[in-house]
C-alpha positions as CSV (number, residue, x, y, z in Angstrom):
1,X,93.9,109.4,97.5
2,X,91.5,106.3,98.2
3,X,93.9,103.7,98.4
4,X,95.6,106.0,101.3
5,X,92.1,107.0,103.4
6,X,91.3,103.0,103.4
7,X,95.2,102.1,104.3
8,X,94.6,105.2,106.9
9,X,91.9,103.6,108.6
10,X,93.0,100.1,108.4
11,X,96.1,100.8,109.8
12,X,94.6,102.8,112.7
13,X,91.9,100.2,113.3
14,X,94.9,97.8,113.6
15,X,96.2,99.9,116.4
16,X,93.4,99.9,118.2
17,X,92.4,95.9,118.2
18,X,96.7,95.6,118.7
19,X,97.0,97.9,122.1
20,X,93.3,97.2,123.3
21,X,92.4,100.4,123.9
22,X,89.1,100.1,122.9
23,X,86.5,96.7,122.2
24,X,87.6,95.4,119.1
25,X,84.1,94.6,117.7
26,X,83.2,98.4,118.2
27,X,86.9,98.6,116.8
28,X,86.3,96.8,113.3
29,X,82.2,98.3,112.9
30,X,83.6,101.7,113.1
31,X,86.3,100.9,110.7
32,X,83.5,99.3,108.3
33,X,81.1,101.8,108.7
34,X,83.7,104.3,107.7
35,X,84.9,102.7,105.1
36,X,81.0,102.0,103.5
37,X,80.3,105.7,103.9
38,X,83.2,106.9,102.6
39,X,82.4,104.9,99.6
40,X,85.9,102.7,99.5
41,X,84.1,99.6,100.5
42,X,81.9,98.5,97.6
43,X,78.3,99.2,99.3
44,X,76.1,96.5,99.0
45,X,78.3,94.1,97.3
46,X,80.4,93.3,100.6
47,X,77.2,90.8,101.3
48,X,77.8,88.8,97.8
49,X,81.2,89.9,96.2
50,X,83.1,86.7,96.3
51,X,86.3,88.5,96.1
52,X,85.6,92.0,97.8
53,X,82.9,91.0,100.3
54,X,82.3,89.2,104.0
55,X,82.9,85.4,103.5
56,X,80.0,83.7,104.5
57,X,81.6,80.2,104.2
58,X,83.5,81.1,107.3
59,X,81.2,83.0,109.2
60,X,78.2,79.6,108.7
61,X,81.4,77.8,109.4
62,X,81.8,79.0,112.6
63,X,78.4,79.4,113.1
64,X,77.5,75.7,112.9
65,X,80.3,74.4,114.9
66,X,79.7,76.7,117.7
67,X,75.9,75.2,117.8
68,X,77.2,71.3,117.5
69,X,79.6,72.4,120.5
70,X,76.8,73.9,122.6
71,X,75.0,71.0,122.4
72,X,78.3,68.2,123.0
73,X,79.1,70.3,125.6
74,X,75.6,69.5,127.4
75,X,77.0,65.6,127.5
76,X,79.8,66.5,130.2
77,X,82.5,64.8,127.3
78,X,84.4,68.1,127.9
79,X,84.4,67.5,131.9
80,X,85.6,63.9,130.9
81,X,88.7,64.6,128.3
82,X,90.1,67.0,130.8
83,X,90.1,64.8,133.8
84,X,91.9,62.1,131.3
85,X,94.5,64.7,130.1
86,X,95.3,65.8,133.3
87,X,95.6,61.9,134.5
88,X,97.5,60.8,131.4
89,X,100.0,63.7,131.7
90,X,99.6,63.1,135.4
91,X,99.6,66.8,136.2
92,X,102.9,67.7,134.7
93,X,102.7,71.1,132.9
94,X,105.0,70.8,129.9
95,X,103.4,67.0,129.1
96,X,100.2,68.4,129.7
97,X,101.0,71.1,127.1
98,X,102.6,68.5,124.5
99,X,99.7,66.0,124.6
100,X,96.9,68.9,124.4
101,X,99.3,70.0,121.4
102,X,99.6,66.7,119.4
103,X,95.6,66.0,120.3
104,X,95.2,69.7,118.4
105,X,98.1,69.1,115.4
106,X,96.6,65.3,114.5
107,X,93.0,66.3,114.4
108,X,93.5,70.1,112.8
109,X,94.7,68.4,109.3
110,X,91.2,66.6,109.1
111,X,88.7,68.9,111.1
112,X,90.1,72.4,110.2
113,X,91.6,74.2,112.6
114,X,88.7,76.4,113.4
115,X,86.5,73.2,114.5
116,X,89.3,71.3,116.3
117,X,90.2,75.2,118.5
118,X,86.4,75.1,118.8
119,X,86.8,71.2,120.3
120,X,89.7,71.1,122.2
121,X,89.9,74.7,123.8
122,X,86.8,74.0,126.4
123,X,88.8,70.4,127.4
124,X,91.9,72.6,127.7
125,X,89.8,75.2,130.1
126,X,88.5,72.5,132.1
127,X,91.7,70.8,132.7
128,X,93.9,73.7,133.9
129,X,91.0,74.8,136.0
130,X,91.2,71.6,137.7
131,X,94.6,71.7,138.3
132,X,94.5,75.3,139.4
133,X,97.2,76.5,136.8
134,X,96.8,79.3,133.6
135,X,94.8,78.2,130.6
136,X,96.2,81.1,128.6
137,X,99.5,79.7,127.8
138,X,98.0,75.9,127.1
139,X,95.2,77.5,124.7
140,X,98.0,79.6,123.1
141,X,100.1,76.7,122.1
142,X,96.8,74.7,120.9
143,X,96.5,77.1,118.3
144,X,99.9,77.8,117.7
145,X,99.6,73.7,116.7
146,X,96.3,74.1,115.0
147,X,97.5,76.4,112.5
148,X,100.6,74.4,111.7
149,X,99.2,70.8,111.5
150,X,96.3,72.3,109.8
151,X,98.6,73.4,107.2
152,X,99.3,70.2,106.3
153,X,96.1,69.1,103.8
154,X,93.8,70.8,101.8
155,X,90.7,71.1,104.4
156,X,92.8,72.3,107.1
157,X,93.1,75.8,106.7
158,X,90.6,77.8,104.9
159,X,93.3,79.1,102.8
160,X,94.8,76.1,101.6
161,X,90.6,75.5,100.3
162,X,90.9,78.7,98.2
163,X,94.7,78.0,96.6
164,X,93.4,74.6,96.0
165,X,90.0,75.6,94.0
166,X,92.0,78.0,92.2
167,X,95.2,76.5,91.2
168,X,93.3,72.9,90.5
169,X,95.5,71.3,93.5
170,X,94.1,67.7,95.4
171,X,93.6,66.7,98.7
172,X,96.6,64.2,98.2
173,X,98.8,67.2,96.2
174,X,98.7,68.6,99.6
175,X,99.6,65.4,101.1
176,X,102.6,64.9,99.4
177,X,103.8,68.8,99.4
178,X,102.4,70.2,102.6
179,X,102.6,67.4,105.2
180,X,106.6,66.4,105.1
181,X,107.6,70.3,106.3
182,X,104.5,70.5,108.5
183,X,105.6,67.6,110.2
184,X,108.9,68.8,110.6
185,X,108.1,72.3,112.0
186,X,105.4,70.5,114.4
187,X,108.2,68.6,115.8
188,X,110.8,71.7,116.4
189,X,107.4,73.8,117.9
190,X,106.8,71.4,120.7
191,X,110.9,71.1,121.4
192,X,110.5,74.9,121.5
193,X,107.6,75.3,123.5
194,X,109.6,74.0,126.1
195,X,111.6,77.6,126.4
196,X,108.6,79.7,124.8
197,X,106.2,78.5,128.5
198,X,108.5,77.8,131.0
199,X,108.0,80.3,133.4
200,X,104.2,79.0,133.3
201,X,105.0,75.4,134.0
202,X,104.1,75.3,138.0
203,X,103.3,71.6,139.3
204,X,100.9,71.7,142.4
205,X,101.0,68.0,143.6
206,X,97.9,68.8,145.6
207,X,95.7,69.2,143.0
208,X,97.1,66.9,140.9
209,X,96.8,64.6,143.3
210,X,92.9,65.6,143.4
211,X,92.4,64.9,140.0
212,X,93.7,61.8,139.8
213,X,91.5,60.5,142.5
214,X,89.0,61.6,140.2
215,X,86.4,58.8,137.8
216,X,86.7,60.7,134.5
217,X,83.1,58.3,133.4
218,X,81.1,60.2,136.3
219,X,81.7,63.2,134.2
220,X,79.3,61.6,131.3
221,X,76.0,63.1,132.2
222,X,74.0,61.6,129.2
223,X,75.8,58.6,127.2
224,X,72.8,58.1,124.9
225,X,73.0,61.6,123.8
226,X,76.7,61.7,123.7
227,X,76.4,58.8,121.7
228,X,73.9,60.5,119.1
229,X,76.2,63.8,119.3
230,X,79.1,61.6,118.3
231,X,77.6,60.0,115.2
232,X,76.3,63.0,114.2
233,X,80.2,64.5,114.4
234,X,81.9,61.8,113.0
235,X,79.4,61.6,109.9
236,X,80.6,65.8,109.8
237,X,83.9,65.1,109.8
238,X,83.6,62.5,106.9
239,X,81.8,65.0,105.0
240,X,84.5,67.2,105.8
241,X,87.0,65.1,104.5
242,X,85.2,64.0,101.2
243,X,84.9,67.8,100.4
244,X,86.5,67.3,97.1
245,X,84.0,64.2,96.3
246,X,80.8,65.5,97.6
247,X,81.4,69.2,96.7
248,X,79.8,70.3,99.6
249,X,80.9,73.5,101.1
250,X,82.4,72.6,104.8
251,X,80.1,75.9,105.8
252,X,77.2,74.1,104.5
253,X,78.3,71.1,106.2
254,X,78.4,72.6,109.4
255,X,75.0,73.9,109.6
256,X,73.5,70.4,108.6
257,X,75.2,69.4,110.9
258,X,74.3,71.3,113.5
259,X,71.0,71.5,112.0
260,X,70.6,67.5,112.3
261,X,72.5,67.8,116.0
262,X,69.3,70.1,117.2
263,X,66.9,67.8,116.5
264,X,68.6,64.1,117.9
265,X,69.7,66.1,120.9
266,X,66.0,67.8,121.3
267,X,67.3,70.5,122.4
268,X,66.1,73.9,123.9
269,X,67.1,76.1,120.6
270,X,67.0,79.5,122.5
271,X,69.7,77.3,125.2
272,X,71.7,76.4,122.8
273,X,71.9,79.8,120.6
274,X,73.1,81.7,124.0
275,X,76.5,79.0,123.1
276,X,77.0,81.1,120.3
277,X,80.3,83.5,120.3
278,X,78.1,86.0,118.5
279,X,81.1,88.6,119.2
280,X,83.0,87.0,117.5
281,X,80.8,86.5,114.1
282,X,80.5,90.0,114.4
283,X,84.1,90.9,114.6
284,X,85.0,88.8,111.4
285,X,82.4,90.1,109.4
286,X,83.5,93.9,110.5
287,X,87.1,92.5,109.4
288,X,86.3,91.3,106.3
289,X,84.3,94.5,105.2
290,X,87.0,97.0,106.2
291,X,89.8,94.0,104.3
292,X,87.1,94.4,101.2
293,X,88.1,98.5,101.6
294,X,91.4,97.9,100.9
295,X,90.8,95.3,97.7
296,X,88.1,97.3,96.3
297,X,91.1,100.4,96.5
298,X,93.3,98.4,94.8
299,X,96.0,98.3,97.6
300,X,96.8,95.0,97.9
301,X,96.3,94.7,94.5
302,X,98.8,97.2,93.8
303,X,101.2,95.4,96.2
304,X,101.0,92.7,94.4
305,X,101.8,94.1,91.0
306,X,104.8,95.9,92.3
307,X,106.0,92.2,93.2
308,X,105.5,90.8,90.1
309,X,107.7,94.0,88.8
310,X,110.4,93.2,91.2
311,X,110.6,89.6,90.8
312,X,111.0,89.1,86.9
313,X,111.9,85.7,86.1
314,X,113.6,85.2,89.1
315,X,111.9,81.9,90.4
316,X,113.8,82.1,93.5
317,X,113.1,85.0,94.7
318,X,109.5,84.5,93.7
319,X,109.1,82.1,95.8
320,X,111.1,83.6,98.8
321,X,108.6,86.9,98.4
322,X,105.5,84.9,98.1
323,X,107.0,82.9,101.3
324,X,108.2,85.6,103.1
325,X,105.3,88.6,101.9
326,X,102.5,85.9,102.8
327,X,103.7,85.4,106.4
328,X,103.9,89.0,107.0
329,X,100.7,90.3,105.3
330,X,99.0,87.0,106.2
331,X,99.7,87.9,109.6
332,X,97.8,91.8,109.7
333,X,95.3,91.2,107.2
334,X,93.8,88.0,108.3
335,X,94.9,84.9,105.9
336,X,91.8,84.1,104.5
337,X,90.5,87.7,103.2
338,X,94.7,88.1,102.2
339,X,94.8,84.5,100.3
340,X,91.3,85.4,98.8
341,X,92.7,88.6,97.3
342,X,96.5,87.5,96.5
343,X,95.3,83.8,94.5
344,X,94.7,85.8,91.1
345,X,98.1,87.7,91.9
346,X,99.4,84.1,92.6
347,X,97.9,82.7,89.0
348,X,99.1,85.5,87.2
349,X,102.5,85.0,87.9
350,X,102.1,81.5,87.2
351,X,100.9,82.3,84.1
352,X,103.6,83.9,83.2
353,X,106.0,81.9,84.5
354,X,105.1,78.3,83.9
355,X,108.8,76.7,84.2
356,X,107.9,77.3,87.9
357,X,105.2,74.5,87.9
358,X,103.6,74.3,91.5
359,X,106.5,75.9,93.3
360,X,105.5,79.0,94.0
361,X,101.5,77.9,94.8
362,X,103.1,75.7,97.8
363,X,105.4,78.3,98.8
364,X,102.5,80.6,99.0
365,X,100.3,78.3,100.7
366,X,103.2,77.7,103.4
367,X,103.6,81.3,104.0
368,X,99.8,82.0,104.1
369,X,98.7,78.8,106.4
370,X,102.2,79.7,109.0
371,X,101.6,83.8,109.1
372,X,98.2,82.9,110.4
373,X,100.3,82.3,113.9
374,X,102.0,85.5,113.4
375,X,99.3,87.7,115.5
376,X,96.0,87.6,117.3
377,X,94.2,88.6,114.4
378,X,95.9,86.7,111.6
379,X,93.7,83.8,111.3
380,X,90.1,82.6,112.3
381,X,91.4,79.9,114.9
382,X,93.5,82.8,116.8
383,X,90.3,84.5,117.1
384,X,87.7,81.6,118.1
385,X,90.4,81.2,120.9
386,X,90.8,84.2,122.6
387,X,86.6,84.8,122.2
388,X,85.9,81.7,124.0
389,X,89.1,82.2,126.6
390,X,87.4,85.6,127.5
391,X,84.2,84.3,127.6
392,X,85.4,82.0,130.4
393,X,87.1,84.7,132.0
394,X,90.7,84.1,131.2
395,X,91.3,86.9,129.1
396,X,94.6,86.9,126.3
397,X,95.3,90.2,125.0
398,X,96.6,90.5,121.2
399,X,100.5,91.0,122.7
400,X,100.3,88.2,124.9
401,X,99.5,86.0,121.9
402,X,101.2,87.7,119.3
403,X,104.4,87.5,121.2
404,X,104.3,83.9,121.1
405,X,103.4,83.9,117.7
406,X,106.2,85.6,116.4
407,X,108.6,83.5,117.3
408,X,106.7,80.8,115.7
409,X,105.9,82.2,112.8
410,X,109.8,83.3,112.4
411,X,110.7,79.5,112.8
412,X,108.4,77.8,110.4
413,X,108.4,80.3,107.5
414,X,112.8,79.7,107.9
415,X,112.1,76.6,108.2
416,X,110.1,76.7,105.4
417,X,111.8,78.3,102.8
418,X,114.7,75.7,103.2
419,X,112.1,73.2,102.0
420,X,110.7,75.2,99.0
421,X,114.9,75.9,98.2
422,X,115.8,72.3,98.4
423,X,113.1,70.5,97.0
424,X,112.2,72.7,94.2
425,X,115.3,74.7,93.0
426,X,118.1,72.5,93.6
């Protein structure tokens, strides 16, 4: 009867956040608060379980990077790197879109795709607003690239951290796997984008013509502190990528960072807290308690186990429904609470199966890392992007996203699958 009250009130939650019918921060409190008093939540434990609780690593993740944002953003860099996009594309919508796209898939491998939405989504803002066009399709396909190029190592996409610790995979295992399809489904995304936006590729030559008048260096209000802000970063982003030498969480990271950025900067701490999508926090930690409802019920557990039935020793078809079932319950349960919960599922099967080798590990991390396009709620980036699009009063509601995401998420788990068939079963 548990299992069914916590799928009950997930699934109605779901609704809500899906057809915006009501806040989806009151949303996902309600839906924790009922699962904590109904006791299918485990009490307490949702602040410390490592398995069945809020993860922390995200939410200091997030945390930090908003800060070290607050505080670049004070150096008018933002103001800069849109008036240079808008130049180098020279106002033309769809080569606008690409280069904001390519910007987002190169840096999303190395930065996360959390930090690099968090980076490039204010230029984004500030460029469309200047050319008096919509934001909401440019930040759309930003994270629609995020989530794919960040697919492509082991630090960029939260989910590809936990398969990695678990299943004793490297930084250049991922490399060699991940990268050569990521590339490829990059590459057919932007060709597609090109049908997925074209009703919102308007050219207004007056305002391009505007912008280009502009001196993008005028934007620079303080070069010595941008110049402290940036060392600060790029010593981040090292530390980011040495993960696996260091063995420093990237959360922990992130609040030195932003710790150390405070200080150069000299900044106003109350100033730079208000920067701080604090809705947002809140919504993932409400979302990872009413996720813990349904682990600590045993329902995705169960689903799992039912798979493991079904499969047998059919390696194929392993791998299809580890593809296939990670891109669909990646996509409604949030990938990182889902990959969290399914890597023991994952390990088991393994286990059981070793002819398989690392197979069916990549074909879960490829259907994890591309379900997290499949709706607004799927993955952390999708979040960050539509917080901070609100917050600047361009609002994207979960269809208007989700829409878009489908389609992705269709093509790169095909696309997908082909790889996993032909490079590991053939």
């Amino acid at each position: 009867m548990r299992p069914f009250v916590a799928l009950a009130i997930f699934g109605l939650a779901f609704f809500y956040i899906a057809t915006e019918k009501a806040d989806k921060v009151k949303v996902v409190l309600i839906g924790a608060a009922a699962m904590l008093v109904l006791g299918l939540a485990p009490g307490t434990e949702v602040f410390f379980s490592e398995h069945e609780g809020i993860d922390w690593n995200v939410i200091f993740l997030l945390l930090g990077m908003m800060v070290v944002i607050g505080i670049i953003k004070q150096t008018g860099v933002f103001d800069y790197l849109g008036i240079w996009a808008a130049k180098r594309s020279r106002g033309r919508p769809y080569r606008l879109m690409v280069l904001l796209m390519i910007i987002t898939a190169i840096a999303s491998p190395f930065l996360d795709n959390v930090t690099t939405i968090m980076l490039v989504a204010p230029v984004t803002i500030v460029v469309c607003e200047r050319l008096r066009i919509r934001p909401q399709p440019y930040l759309i396909a930003e994270v629609l690239a995020s989530n794919i190029g960040g697919a492509a190592t082991l630090i960029g996409d939260p989910p590809n951290i936990i398969i990695g610790s678990r299943a004793g995979l490297t930084f250049n295992d991922f490399l060699v796997h991940m990268t050569p399809i990521v590339v490829i489904v990059f590459v057919l995304f932007v060709v597609l984008s090109r049908f997925l936006f074209r009703k919102d590729f308007r050219f207004n030559p007056e305002q391009v013509a505007a912008v280009l008048a502009l001196q993008e260096r005028r934007a620079i209000r303080d070069p010595w502190l941008l110049a402290k802000c940036l060392i600060v970063l790029a010593l981040m982003v090292a530390c980011f990528s040495l993960h696996s030498v260091i063995h420093l969480e990237p959360s922990l990271v992130a609040l030195i960072g932003a710790g150390v950025m405070v200080l150069v900067a000299k900044a106003d701490v109350g100033e730079v807290l208000r920067e701080v999508e604090w809705a947002t926090l809140v919504f993932f930690m409400g979302l990872f308690v009413m996720v813990s409802g349904l682990v600590h019920t045993g329902v995705i557990e169960a689903i799992g186990n039912w798979a493991v039935d079904a499969i047998g020793d059919r390696y194929l078809l392993a791998a299809t429904a580890l593809l296939f079932g990670s891109g669909v319950l990646g996509a409604f349960f949030d990938n990182i609470p889902y990959v969290a919960t399914m890597t023991p599922v994952v390990e088991g099967i393994v286990e059981q199966e070793p002819q398989t080798g690392n197979s069916l590990w990549w074909a879960f991390a490829l259907g994890a890392d591309f379900g997290g396009n499949g709706t607004a709620v799927a993955a952390s980036a999708n979040v960050v992007a539509l917080g901070i699009a609100s917050r600047s009063g361009h609002h994207i509601t979960f269809w208007q996203f989700t829409r878009y995401g489908v389609v992705v998420t269709a093509l790169s788990i095909g696309m997908a699958w082909v790889y996993v068939w032909l490079r590991y079963f053939t």
